[in-house]
SEGUGU-113934 format. One record per residue (C-alpha): x, y, z; residue in three letters. Coordinates in steps of 0.02 Angstrom, whole numbers, plus 50000, padded with zeros to 5 digits. Example, Ala and Ser with C-alpha at 12.3 -4.5 7.8 and 13.67 -1.06 7.14 Angstrom:
REM SEGUGU-113934
[[50615,49775,50390],"ALA"]
[[50684,49947,50357],"SER"]
REM end
This chain:
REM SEGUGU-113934
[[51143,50310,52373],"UNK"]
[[50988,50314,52237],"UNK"]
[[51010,50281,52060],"UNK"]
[[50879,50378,51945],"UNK"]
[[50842,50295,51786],"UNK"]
[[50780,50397,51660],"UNK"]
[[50649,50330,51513],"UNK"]
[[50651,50420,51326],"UNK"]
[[50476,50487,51299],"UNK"]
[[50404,50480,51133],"UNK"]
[[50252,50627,51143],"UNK"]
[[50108,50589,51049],"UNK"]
[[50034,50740,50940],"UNK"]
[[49871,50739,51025],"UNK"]
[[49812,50617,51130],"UNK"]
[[49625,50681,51138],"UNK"]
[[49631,50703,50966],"UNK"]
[[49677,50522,50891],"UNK"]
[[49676,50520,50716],"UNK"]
[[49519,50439,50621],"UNK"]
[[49508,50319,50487],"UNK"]
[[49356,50274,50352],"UNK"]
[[49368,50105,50278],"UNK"]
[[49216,50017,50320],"UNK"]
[[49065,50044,50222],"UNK"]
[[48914,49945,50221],"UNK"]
[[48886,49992,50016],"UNK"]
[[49045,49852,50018],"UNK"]
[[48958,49720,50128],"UNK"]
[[48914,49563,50078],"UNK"]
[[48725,49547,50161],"UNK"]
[[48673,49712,50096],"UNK"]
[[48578,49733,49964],"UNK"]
[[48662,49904,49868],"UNK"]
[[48535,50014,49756],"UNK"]
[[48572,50168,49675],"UNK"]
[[48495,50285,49542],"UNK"]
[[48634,50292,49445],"UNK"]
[[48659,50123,49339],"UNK"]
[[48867,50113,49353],"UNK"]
[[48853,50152,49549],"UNK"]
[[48969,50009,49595],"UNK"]
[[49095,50128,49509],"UNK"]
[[49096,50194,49653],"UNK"]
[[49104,50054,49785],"UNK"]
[[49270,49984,49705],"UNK"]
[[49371,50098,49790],"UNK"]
[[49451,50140,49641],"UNK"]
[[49479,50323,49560],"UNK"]
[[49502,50295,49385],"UNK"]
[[49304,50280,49361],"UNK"]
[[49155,50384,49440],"UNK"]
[[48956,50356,49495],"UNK"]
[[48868,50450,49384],"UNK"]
[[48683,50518,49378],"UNK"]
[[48595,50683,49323],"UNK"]
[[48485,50781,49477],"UNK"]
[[48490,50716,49627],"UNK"]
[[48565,50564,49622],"UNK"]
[[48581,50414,49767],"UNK"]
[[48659,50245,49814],"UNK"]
[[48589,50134,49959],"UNK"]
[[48625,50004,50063],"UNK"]
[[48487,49904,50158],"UNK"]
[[48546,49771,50285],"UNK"]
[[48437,49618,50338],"UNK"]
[[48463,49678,50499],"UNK"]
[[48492,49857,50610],"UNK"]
[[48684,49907,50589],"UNK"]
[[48771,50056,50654],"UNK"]
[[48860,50195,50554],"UNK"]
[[48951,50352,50609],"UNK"]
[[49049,50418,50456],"UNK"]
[[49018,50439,50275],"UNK"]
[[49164,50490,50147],"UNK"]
[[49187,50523,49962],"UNK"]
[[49322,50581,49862],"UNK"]
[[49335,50606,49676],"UNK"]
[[49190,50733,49647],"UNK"]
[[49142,50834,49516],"UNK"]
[[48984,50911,49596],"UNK"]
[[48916,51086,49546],"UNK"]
[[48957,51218,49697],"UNK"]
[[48783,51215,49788],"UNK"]
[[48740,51015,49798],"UNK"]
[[48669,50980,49960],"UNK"]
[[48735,50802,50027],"UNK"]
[[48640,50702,50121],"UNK"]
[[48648,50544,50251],"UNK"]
[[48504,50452,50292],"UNK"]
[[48466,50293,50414],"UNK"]
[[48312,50232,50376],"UNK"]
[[48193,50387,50337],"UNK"]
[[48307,50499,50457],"UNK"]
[[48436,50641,50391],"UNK"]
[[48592,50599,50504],"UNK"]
[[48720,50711,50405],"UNK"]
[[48693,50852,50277],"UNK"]
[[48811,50992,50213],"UNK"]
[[48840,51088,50046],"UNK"]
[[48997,51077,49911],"UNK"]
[[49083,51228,49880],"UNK"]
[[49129,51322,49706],"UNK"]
[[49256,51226,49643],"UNK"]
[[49268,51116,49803],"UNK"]
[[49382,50931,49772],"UNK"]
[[49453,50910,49927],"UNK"]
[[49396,50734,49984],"UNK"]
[[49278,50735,50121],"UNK"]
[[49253,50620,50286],"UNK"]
[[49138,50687,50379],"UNK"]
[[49041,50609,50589],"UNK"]
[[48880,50566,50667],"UNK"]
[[48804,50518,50803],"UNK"]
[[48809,50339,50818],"UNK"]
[[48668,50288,50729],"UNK"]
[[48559,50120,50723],"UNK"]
[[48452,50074,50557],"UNK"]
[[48408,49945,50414],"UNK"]
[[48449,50056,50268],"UNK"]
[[48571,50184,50261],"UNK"]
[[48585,50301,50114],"UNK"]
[[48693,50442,50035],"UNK"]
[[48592,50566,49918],"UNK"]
[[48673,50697,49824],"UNK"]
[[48559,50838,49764],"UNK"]
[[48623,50985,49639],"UNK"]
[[48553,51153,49633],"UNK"]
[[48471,51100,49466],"UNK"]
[[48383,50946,49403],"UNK"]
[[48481,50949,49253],"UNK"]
[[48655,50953,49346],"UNK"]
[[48750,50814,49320],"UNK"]
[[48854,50725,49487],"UNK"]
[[49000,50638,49470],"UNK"]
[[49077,50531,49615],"UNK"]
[[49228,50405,49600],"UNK"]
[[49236,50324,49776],"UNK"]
[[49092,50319,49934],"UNK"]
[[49095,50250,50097],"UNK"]
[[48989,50244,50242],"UNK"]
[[48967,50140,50375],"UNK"]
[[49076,50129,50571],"UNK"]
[[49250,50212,50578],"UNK"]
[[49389,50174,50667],"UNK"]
[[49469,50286,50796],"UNK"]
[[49650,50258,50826],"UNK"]
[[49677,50200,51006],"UNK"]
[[49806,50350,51035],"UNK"]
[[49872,50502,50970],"UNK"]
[[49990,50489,50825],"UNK"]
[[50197,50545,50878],"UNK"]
[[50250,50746,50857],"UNK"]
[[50355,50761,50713],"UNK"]
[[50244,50688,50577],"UNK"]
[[50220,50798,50424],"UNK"]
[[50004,50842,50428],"UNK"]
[[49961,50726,50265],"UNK"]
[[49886,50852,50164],"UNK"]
[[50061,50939,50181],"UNK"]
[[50161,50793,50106],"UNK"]
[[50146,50836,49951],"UNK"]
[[50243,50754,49799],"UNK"]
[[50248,50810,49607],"UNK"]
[[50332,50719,49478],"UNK"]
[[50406,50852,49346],"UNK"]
[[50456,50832,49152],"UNK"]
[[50562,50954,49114],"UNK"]
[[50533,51061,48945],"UNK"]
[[50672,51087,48835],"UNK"]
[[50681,51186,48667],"UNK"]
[[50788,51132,48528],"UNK"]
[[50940,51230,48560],"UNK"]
[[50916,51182,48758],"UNK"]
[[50841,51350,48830],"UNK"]
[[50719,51278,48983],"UNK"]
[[50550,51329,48931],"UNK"]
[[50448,51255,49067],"UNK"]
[[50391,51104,49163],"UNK"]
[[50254,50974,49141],"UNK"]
[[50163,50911,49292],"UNK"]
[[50141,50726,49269],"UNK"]
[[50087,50658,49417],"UNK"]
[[50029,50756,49604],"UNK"]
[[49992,50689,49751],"UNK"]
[[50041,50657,49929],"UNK"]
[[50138,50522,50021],"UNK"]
[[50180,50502,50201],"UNK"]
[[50185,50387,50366],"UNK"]
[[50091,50405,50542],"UNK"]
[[50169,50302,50672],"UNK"]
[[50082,50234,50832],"UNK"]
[[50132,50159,51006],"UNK"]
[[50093,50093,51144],"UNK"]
[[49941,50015,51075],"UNK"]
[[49861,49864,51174],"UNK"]
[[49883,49701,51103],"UNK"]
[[49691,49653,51111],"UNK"]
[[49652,49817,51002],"UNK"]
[[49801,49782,50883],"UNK"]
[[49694,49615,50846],"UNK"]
[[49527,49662,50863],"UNK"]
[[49537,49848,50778],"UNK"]
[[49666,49875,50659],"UNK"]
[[49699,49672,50599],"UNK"]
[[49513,49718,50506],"UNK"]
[[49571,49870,50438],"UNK"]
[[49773,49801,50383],"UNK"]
[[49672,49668,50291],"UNK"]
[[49557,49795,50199],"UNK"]
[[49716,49911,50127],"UNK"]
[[49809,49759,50066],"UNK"]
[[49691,49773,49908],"UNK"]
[[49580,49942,49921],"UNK"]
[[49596,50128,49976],"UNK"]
[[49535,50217,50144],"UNK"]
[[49501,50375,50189],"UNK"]
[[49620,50462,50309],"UNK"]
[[49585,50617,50456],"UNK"]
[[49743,50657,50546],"UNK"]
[[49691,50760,50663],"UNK"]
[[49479,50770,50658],"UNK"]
[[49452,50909,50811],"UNK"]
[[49587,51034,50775],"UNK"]
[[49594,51013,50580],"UNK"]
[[49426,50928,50520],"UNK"]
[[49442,50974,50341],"UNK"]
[[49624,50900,50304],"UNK"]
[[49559,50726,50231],"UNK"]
[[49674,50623,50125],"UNK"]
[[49606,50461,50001],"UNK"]
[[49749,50356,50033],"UNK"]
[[49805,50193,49968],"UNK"]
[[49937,50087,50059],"UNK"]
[[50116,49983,49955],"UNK"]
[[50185,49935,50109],"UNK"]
[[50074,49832,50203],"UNK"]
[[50078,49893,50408],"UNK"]
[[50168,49750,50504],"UNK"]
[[50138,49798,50709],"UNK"]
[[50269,49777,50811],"UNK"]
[[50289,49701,51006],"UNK"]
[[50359,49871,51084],"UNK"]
[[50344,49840,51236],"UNK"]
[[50291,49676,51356],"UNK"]
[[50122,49763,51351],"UNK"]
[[50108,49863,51206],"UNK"]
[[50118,49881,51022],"UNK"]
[[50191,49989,50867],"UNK"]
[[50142,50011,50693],"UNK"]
[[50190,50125,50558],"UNK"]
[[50068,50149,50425],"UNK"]
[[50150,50218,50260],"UNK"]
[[50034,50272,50111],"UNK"]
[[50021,50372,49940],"UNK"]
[[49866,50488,49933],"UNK"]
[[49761,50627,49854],"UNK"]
[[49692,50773,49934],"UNK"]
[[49603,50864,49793],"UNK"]
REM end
């Protein structure tokens, strides 16, 4: 007689297209030396969004390193740039990144490299006029980290999460006359397993320790959907799991913006 055991299977969303996450920066490293042209850029190095980087023309912040470093992503969210500013991404004297903001664009942007070596790496901002002004709350750029899988099927995409907190308008005599809008934004969780103990520690431990006090940049899904970004910040620290004898879990749960 044979006995067949059967295993649940938890399906990941995509497991060639593991979700991506910007929270390094070398702007935020202690051996750099950060210069900008705008005199309140560490504004934008706090990862804060209350406060903005601000400079009129073309306008840049740099970080130069004592040594060659690597960098693959650069992010920035918070942006009031005129439609036409040409961003750039230089290592050393080398454009590694450019592209354009929209009319009206907000959406917060993380964008890829190549894997690039340099010294000095440095994001330049450069409106259609010199007497544009640019406006940027939060920048990173530096190494990302790639989630060792897929996230699970039956997460809600991040920039679909979306939360609004109302105040309902009443007139004197009671008649509904509207609503106020007093706070948007989007909140959500991506949940991971099956993640190798040696990764859990060398990988994401950095990057747990990093949201306890700032914000990160999030891509759910960077190959089918490379434009849904979220800024998140994290009020429930991630606390991985032992899953399995081999393998780990962790849910990450955050509050975001996407415009």
């Amino acid at each position: 007689m044979s006995i067949t055991v059967s295993k649940a299977v938890i399906v990941e969303a995509d497991k060639h297209d593991p979700p991506e996450i910007g929270y390094h920066s070398w702007f935020n490293d202690d051996s750099a030396t950060v210069t900008s042209s705008s005199s309140n850029y560490g504004n934008a190095i706090d990862w804060l969004t209350y406060d903005a980087m601000t400079g009129t023309g073309t306008t840049y912040i740099q970080a130069a390193m004592p040594y060659p470093v690597q960098a693959d992503y650069w992010a920035i969210h918070g942006y009031d740039l005129p439609g036409g500013t040409r961003v750039n991404v230089y290592a050393d004297s080398t454009v590694v990144d450019t592209v354009v903001i929209g009319t009206n664009q907000t959406m917060p942007i993380m964008r890829s490299f190549d894997r690039t070596r340099g010294s000095t790496f440095k994001l330049e901002f450069v409106p259609p006029s010199s007497s544009d002004d640019v406006s940027v709350s939060v920048v990173a750029l530096g190494e990302k980290l790639v989630m060792e899988r897929g996230a699970y099927v039956g997460l809600t995409p991040p920039t679909m999460g979306k939360t609004v907190k109302v105040l309902p308008n009443y007139s004197q005599t009671g008649e509904f006359i509207g609503r106020s809008i007093v706070r948007m934004g989007v909140k959500g969780v991506i949940k991971f397993d099956h993640l190798t103990p040696g990764w859990v520690r060398d990988k994401l431990n950095p990057f747990i320790d990093h949201i306890i006090r700032y914000g990160w940049f999030l891509k759910w899904a960077p190959n089918r959907y490379p434009d849904e970004v979220v800024y998140c910040w994290t009020n429930d620290v991630p606390q991985p799991t032992q899953s399995t004898n081999h393998g780990m879990a962790v849910d990450i749960r955050y509050d975001g913006r996407t415009e």
